[in-house]
Structures are given as C-alpha cells and as structure tokens.
C-alpha angles and dihedrals in degrees: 000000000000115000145084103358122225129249119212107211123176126220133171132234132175075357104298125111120235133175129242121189119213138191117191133211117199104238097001118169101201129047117198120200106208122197131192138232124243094308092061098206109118088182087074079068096047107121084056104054091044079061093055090051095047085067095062093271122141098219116196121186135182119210112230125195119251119277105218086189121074090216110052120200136240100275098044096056099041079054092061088048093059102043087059096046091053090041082052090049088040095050120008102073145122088075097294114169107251126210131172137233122182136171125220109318087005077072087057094054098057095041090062086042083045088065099265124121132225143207123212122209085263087071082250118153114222123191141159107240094181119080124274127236092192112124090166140004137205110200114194117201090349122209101228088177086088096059109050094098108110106265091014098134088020097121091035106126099156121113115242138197106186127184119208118182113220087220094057111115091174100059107002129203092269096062084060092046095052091048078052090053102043088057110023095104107059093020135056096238113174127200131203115178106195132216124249098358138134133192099285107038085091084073129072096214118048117222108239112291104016125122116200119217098211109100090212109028094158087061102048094050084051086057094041084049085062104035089048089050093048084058099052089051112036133066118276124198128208114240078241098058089045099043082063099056 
C-alpha cells in the first residue's frame, strides 16, 4: 500500500545482529513497538502498521528468527525481550509516549517486557529486569498458557486492549478472557472477540498453507488500524474505577 515507507535498520544485541524496521512519522506523538508472532517477520503485517503510521504513529519493529518449536524455550524468548527493549532505547526517544502490539507469541513478549512473567513448558521462569517503557499494549490472538503460574501478571500495570477471533483453534477466545480476568480489576483491559476470524487473520500476509476463514480480512486490519490507534490515544478506566462511580 502507498504511504509512509519503511526503513530497515540493523542493531546488535548479545553480539548478533538483528533488523528493525521503522516508519516515521514527522512529530508523532506515540511509538509503538510491534512484535511478531513465531514466524518473526512483522513485514508480513505491514499494511497494518503503515496504517498505524498513517494515523500519525511511529512503528518500530525488530525482526526475530523463525522458531521451528511451538514451544520456545527460555532463552529464546528472554532474546526477543530484549531486541525489542534495545530497538525501544535506539528509536523511541525524545520522550515519545511507547506502547506495544504483538501478535500471537509477540503478545507474549510484551507482556514479559510489560512486567509479567512467564513459564515455558520446561517449568522455566522467564522476566524483564530492565525497566519498561510500555505505557499500553494491544495484544492480537494472546497465549494465556504462559501466564498461569501464581503471581504470574501480578505486577502487570499496563492497559490493555486485546482481540481473540472465535474461529481461532490455535489460541482461542478463552485464553484472552482469562488474561481479562487476571487483570480487570487494577487495569482497564478491553476484549473484542471477532467474528469469523482465526488466528491469522490478524496478519496481511498468510504464512504458506494457511486458509483464513474471514471473508474480508483487508477490511477488517484497516478498522483495527483504527480501533487499535483510538486506544493509544483515549482514556481507559479500570472495572474497579468504574465499579466506584
């Protein structure tokens, strides 16, 4: 699609050398940091994102190799945390507000950076020490089966708008809803269960083989674009605080 063009940049972290990809927006206010899912690739999102930046949004995403396990390990995932902490230091600066938007196991991934902290089927802990920059997420098609540890979002304070399609068989709705329920009460955490979607229909470009059951998914990533944007930008109350009025 026209629009802001992206800009490939490389930086190095634990001595590899990775990608980000950035689109800047002259005087934007919000950065968001996007991760991927397993794949890695966010230019398979990249419609989406240049619609995020058409609406005035500073995206910055690292690139992350593919996981060939569905159930990555410790390290791995502590590597993607902090590529996308040092691509938030490297880019995101001059006091420009951050927020975060991951798909799938790049949900995952803010949500440890976010200050939660996850298990892996190996029984390994996995947390952020640095400090987050996160001031909101947007989590598409979310793992809960990280996060079922006791204590495990405890020290999440981040707002949080998440999306869950009903036709996902890979993280269903109810892996979203228990994220909802686990925070609802000290954090605003929106939920918005869509029709007729699967897990990758919250990507523009489908990885090989798969068939995706939304019959407009262009459509639908153009409105997320701007649901996802209006929540960046607007107010967002606790159940709690509003509970009190």
């Amino acid at each position: 699609m026209n629009g802001i063009r992206p800009e490939t940049f490389a930086l190095i972290n634990a001595g590899r050398r990775f990608a980000v990809t950035v689109l800047r927006v002259e005087g934007a206010t919000q950065c968001v940091l996007f991760a991927p899912g397993r794949g890695g690739d966010p230019v398979r999102h990249m419609a989406f994102l240049q619609s995020l930046a058409a609406r005035g949004i500073s995206v910055v995403a690292p690139h992350f190799a593919l996981l060939t396990s569905p159930f990555p390990a410790g390290a791995e995932l502590l590597e993607r945390v902090q590529r996308l902490h040092l691509a938030a230091e490297t880019f995101c600066t001059d006091g420009i507000s951050v927020s975060g938007v991951g798909h799938s196991l790049g949900a995952v991934i803010l949500l440890i950076y976010a200050g939660a902290i996850a298990t892996t089927r190996a029984r390994d802990a996995v947390s952020f020490e640095g400090p987050t920059l996160l001031e909101r997420l947007v989590l598409l098609a979310p793992p809960a089966d990280f996060f079922h540890a006791p204590h495990a979002l405890t020290a999440l304070n981040t707002p949080l708008q998440m999306w869950a399609g009903d036709k996902d068989v890979i993280t269903p709705p109810a892996q979203a809803r228990f994220l909802q329920a686990a925070v609802a009460d000290r954090v605003c955490a929106e939920l918005h269960i869509v029709e007729n979607a699967g897990h990758f229909t919250f990507m523009n470009t489908l990885p090989p083989q798969v068939t995706d059951p939304h019959p407009s998914r262009n459509d639908f990533l153009q409105a997320l674009a701007e649901n996802v944007s209006q929540f960046l930008l607007l107010s967002c109350e606790t159940e709690y605080t509003r509970s009190k009025k």
